[in-house]
C-alpha positions as CSV (number, residue, x, y, z in Angstrom):
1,X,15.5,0.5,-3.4
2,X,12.3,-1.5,-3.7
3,X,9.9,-1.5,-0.7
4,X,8.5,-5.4,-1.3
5,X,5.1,-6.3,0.3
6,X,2.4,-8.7,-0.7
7,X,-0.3,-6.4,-0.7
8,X,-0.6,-2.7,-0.8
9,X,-3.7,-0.1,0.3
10,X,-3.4,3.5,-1.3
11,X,-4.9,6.2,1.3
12,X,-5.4,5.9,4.9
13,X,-8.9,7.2,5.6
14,X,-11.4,4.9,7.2
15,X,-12.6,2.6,4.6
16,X,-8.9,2.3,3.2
17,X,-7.9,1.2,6.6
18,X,-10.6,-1.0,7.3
19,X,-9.9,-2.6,4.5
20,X,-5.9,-3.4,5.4
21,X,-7.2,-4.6,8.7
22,X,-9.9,-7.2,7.5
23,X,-7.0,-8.2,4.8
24,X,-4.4,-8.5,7.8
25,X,-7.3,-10.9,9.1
26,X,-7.7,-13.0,6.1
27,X,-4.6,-13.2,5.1
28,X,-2.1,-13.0,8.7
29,X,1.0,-14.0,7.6
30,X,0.8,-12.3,4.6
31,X,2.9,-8.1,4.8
32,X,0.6,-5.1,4.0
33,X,2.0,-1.3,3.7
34,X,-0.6,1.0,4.1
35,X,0.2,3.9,2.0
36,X,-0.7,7.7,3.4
37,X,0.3,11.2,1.9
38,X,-0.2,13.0,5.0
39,X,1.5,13.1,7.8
40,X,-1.3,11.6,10.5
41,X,-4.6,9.5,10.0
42,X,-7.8,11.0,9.6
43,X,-6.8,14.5,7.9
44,X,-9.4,14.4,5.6
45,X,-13.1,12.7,5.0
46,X,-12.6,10.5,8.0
47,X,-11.7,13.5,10.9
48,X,-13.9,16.0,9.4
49,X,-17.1,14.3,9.0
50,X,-20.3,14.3,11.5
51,X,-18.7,11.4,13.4
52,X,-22.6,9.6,13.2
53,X,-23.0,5.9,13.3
54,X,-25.9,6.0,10.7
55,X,-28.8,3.6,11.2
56,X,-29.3,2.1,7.7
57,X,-32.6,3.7,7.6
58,X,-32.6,5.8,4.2
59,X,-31.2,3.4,1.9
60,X,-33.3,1.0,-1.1
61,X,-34.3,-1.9,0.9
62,X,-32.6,-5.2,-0.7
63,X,-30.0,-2.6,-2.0
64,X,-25.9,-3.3,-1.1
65,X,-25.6,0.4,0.6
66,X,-28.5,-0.6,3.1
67,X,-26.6,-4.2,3.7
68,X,-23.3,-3.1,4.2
69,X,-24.9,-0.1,6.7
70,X,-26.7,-2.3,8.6
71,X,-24.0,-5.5,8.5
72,X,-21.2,-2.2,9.3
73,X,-22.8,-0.4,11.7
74,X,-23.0,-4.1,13.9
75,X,-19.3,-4.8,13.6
76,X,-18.4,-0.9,14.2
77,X,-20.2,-0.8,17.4
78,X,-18.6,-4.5,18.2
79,X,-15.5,-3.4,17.5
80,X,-16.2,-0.4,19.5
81,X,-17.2,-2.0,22.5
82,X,-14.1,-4.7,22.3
83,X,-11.3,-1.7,22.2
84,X,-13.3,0.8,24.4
85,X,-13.3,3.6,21.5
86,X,-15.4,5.9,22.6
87,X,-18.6,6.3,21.0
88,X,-22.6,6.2,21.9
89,X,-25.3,5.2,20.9
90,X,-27.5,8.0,22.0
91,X,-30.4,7.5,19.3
92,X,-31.8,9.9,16.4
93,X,-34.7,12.0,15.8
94,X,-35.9,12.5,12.1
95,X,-38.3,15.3,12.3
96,X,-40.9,16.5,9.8
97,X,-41.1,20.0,10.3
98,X,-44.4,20.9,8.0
99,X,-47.0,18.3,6.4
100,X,-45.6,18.0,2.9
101,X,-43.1,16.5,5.0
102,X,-44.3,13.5,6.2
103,X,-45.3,11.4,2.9
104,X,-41.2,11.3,2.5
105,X,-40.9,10.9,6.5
106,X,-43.1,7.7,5.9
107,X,-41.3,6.2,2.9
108,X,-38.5,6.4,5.1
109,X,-40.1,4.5,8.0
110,X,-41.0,1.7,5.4
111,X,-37.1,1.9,4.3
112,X,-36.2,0.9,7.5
113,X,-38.8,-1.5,8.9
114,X,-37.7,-3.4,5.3
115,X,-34.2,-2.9,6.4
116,X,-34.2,-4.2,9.9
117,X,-33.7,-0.9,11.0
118,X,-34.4,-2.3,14.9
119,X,-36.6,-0.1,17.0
120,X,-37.8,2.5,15.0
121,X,-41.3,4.1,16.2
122,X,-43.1,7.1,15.1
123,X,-43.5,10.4,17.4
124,X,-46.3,12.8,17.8
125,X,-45.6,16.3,17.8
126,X,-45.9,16.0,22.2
127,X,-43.5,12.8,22.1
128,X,-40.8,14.9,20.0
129,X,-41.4,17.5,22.9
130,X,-41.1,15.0,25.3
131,X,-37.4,13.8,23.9
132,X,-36.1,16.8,22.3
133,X,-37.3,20.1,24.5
134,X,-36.4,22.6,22.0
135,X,-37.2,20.6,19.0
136,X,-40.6,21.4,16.7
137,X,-42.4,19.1,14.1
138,X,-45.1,17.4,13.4
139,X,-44.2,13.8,13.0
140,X,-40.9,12.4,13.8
141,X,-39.0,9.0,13.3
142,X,-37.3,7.8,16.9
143,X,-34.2,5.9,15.2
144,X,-32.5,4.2,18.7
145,X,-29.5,2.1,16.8
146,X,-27.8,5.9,15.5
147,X,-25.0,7.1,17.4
148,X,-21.6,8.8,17.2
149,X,-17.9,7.5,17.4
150,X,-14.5,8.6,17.0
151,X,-13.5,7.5,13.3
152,X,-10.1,8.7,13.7
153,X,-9.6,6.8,16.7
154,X,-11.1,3.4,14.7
155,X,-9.0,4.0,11.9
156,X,-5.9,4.1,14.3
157,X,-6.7,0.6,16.5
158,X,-7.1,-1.1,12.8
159,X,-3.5,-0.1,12.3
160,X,-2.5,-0.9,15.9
161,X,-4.2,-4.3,15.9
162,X,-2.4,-4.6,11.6
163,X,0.7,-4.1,13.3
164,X,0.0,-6.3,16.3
165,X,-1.0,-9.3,13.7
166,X,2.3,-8.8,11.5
167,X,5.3,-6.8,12.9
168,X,6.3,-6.6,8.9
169,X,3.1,-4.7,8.1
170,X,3.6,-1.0,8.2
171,X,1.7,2.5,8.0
172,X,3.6,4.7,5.6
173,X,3.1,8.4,6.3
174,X,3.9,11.1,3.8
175,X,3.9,8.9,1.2
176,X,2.0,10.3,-2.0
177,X,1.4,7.8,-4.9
178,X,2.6,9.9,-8.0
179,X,3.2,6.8,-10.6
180,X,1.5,3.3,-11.2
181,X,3.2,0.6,-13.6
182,X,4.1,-2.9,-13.6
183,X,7.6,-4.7,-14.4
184,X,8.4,-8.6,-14.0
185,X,4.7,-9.1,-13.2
186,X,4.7,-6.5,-10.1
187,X,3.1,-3.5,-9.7
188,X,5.4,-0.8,-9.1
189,X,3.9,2.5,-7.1
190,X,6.4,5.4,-6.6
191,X,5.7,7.7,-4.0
192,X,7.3,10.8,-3.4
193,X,9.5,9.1,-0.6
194,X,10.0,5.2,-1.6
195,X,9.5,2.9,-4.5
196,X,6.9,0.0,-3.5
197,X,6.6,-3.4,-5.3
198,X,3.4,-5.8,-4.8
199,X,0.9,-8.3,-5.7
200,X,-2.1,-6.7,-5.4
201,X,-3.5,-2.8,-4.9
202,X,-6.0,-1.5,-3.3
203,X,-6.7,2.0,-3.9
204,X,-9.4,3.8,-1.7
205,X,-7.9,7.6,-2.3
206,X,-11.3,9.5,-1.5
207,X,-11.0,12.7,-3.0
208,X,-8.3,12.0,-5.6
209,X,-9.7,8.5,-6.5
210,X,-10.9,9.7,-9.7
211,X,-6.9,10.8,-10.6
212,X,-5.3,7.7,-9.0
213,X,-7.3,6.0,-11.1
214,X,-5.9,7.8,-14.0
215,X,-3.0,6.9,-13.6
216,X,-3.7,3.4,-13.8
217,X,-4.8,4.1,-17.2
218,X,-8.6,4.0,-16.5
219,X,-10.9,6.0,-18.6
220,X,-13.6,6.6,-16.2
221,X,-17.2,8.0,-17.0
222,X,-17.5,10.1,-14.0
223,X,-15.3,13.0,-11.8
224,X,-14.7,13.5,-8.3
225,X,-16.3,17.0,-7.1
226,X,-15.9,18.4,-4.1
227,X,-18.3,19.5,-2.0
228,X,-17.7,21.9,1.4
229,X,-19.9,21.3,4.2
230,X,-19.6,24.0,7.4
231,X,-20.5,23.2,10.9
232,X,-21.4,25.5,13.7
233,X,-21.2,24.7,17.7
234,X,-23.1,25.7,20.4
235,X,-21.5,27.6,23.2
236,X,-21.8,26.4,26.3
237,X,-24.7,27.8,27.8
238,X,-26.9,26.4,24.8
239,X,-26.0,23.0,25.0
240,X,-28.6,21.7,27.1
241,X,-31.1,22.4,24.4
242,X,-29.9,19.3,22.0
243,X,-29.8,15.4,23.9
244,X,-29.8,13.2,20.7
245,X,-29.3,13.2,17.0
246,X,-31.8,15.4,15.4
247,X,-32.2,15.5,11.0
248,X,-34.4,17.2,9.2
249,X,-36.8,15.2,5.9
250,X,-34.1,15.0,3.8
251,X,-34.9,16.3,0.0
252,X,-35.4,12.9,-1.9
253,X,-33.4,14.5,-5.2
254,X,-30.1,15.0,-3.1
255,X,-27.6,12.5,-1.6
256,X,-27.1,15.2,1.3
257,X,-29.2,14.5,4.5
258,X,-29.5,18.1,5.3
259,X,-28.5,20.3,8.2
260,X,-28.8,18.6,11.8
261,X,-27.9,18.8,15.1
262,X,-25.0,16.7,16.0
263,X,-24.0,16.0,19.9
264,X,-19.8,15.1,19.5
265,X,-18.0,12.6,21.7
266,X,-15.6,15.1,23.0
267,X,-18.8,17.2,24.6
268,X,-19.4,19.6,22.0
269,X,-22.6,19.8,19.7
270,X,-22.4,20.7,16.5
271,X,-25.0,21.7,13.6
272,X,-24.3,21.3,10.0
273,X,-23.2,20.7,7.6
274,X,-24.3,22.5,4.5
275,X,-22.8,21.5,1.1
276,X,-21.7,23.9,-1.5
277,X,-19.3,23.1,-4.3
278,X,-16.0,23.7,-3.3
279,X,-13.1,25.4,-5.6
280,X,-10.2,23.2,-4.1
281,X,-10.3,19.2,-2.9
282,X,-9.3,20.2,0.3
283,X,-10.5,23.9,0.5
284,X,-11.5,23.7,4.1
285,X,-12.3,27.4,4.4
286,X,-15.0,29.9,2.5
287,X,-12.4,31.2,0.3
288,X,-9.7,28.3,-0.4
289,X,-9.0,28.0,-4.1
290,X,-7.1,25.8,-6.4
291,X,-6.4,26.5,-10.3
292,X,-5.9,23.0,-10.9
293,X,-9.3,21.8,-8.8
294,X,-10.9,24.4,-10.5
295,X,-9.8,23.5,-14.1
296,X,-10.2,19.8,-13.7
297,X,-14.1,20.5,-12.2
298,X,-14.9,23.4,-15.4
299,X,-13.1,21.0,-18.1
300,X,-15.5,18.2,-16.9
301,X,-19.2,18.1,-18.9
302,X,-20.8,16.7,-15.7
303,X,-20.0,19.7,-13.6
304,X,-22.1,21.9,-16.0
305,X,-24.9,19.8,-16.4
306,X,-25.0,19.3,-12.5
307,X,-24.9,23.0,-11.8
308,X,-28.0,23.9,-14.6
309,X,-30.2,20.8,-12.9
310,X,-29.4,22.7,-9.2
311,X,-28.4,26.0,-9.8
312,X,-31.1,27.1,-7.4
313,X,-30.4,24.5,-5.2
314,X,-27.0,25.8,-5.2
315,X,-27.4,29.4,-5.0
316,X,-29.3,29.1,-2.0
317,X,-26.3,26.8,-0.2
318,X,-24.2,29.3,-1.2
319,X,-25.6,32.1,0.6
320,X,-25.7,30.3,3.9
321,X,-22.4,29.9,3.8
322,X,-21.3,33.0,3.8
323,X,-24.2,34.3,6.0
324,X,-24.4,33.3,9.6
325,X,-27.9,34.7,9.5
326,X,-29.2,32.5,6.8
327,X,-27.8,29.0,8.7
328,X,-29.0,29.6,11.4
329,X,-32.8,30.5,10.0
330,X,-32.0,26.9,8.7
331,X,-31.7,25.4,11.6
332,X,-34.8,27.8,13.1
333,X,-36.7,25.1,11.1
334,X,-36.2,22.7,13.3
335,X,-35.3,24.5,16.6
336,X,-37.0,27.9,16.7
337,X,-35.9,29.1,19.7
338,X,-31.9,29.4,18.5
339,X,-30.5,32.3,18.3
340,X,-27.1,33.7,16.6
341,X,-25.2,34.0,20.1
342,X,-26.5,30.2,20.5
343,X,-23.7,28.8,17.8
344,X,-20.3,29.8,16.2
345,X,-18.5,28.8,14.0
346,X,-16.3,25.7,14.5
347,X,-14.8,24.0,11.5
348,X,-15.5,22.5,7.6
349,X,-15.2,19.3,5.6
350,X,-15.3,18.4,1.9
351,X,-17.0,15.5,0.5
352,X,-15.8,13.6,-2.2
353,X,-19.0,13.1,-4.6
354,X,-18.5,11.3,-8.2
355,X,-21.1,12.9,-10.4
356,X,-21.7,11.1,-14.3
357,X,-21.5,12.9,-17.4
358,X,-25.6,13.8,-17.3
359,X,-24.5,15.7,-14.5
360,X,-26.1,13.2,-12.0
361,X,-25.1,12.4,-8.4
362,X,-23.2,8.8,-8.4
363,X,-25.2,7.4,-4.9
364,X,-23.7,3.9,-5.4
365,X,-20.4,3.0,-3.5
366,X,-18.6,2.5,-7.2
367,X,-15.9,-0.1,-6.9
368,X,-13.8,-0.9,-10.3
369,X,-11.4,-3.8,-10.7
370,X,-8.4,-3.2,-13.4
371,X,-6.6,-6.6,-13.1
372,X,-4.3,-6.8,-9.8
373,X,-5.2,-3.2,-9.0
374,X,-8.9,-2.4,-6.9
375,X,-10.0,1.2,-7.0
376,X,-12.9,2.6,-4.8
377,X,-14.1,5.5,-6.9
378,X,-16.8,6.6,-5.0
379,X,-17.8,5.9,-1.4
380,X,-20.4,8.4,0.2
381,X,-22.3,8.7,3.5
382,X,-22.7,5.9,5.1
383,X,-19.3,4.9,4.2
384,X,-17.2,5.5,7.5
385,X,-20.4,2.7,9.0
386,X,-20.4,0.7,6.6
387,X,-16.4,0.9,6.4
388,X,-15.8,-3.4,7.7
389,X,-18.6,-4.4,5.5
390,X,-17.4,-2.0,2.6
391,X,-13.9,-3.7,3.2
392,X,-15.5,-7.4,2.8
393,X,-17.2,-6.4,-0.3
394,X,-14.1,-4.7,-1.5
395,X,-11.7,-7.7,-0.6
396,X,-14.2,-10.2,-2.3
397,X,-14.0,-8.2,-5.3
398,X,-10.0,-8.4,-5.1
399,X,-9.3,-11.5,-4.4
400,X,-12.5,-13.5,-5.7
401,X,-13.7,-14.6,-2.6
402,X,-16.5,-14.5,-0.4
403,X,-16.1,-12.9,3.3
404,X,-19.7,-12.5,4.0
405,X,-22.5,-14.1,4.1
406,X,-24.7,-11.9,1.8
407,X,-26.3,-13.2,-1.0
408,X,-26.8,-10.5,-3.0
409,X,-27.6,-9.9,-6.7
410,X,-25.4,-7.4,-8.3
411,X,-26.3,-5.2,-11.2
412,X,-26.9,-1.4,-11.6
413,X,-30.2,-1.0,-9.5
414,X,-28.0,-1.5,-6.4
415,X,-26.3,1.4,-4.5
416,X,-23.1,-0.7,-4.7
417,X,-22.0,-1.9,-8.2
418,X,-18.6,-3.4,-9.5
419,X,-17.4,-2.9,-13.1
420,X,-14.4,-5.0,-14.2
421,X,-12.3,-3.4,-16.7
């Protein structure tokens, strides 16, 4: 028996739940089913990320992934503030640790004064001193709009306040969408639990996007690797030696913001993560593998072509991960004065990151429409920000209307593109 709503979202991460709740907005008396294979929110990307509110700093100004950061990251912390979900916004610290540094720690100042980025100021080497004790550099970016937030606990008020709007609309648990097709001018989604019939599909799947959309019968240019990223946390006694957000100069060629000190809304402060490929989608320890993740990344053209462009890149990552040691003379970079017996280990992520046949990093939030069906491919850091402006964009791609009031030119020299197939 047919499960009959108007709209359906596929996955039941943050920008997948974001979107059902700006939909439930827009269209109130209309039923959404929000369709989840596991068997809570937040399992994956969304519980097992940094948990930053990202500034909008490091983006192409005039680009979409600056706009929506900057447009998401106001209506996160609104939102924040109107349901009391806990967050703060304690300010970030991006430190140049030697002089070759600070030429790409200066771009990124002009990034952000371009982008709006309010409040950022340069620091000398006494004024990172002054706000970051155990911190050493020579220049350093004072970023006060970056924060942290439970994303877990946003993605569950959108489904609270879904469910307040329409009593009809529902979060569907366990439900894994195995099959696509259409009959009588429906789509049709079969789930390993219930048959579901709709209008219109959403599908924001995050690290099975790329085979969702396979099943739709899209030939896409591009594959879903996974990437691991470990974090270590300070013990108690060393916790005093981190206040605010503190990031390295990023490395220009890599979408990865590099190793940084992280204080958590429960307390605890982290450091990581690193980002090494990883042999299973959601391998969340050192030695989790999957034949088929495996075979799926080797069978792929891209995956070569990335590994020979960063093998060295890569070798190092990978001996940090399995060497204490070696992470922490990482973060000695920026914090000298931590020790082994500072940090241990605490838990791992993976990434979802769609790399091209040329073995290139996709950087672009890559949205694709395929008539009645709307698939986000590919939605990396800053997406859990930018998720309520990411849901706008994605819903006036759906439904061919505007939400916002960006007037933006789209085409490929954006970090957000749309391709209609």
């Amino acid at each position: 028996m047919e499960n009959k709503f108007d709209f359906i979202i596929v996955g039941g991460g943050i920008v997948g739940t974001a979107t059902a709740y700006k939909l439930q907005l827009k269209f109130p008396k209309k039923t959404i089913a929000i369709l989840e294979k596991e068997n809570e929110l937040g399992k994956h990307q969304t519980g097992r990320n940094s948990g930053v509110i990202h500034s909008g700093i490091y983006y192409k100004p005039g680009s979409l992934k600056a706009l929506n950061c900057n447009d998401g990251r106001h209506q996160l912390v609104d939102f924040a503030k109107k349901y009391h979900i806990e967050h703060d916004i304690c300010g970030k610290i991006i430190v140049a640790t030697n002089k070759s540094d600070i030429p790409v720690l200066e771009n990124i100042f002009e990034n952000g004064v371009k982008n709006g980025t309010e409040g950022i100021t340069f620091l000398d080497s006494e004024e990172i001193i002054n706000k970051e004790p155990f911190i050493k550099g020579d220049k350093a970016i004072w970023v006060p709009t970056a924060g942290i937030i439970d994303y877990v606990a946003v993605s569950k008020k959108f489904i609270e306040i879904i469910e307040s709007i329409n009593p009809k609309s529902r979060l569907f648990l366990n439900n894994e969408v195995l099959e696509i097709s259409s009959r009588n001018k429906k789509i049709i989604l079969n789930t390993n639990q219930h048959d579901f019939s709709t209008e219109k599909v959403i599908i924001c799947a995050g690290l099975h996007s790329d085979r969702i959309a396979k099943t739709d019968n899209l030939s896409l240019q591009m594959q879903i690797v996974g990437f691991r990223g470990d974090y270590y946390k300070f013990r108690k006694e060393a916790k005093h030696k981190i206040n605010n957000l503190v990031y390295p100069v990023p490395d220009p060629k890599y979408p990865f913001l590099g190793v940084h000190f992280t204080p958590m809304v429960n307390g605890d402060i982290e450091c990581g993560p690193n980002a090494v490929f990883s042999f299973k989608r959601e391998g969340y320890s050192r030695t989790d593998f999957s034949w088929k993740d495996t075979f799926e990344a080797f069978s792929f053209i891209g995956t070569w072509k990335l590994f020979a462009k960063n093998w060295q890149k890569g070798m190092e990552e990978y001996k940090r991960a399995f060497s204490k040691k070696l992470f922490v003379k990482e973060l000695q970079k920026l914090m000298p004065d931590i020790s082994d017996e500072d940090v241990v280990f605490s838990r791992s992520g993976v990434r979802a990151q769609a790399v091209d046949q040329n073995g290139d990093m996709v950087d672009d939030f890559k949205i694709i429409k395929n008539g009645s069906i709307t698939h986000v491919i590919n939605a990396p850091s800053p997406a859990a920000t930018a998720c309520m402006a990411i849901a706008d964009e994605i819903i006036s791609k759906a439904f061919e209307i505007n939400l916002s009031n960006k007037d933006v030119t789209l085409d490929q020299g954006d970090c957000c593109y749309y391709t209609s197939e």
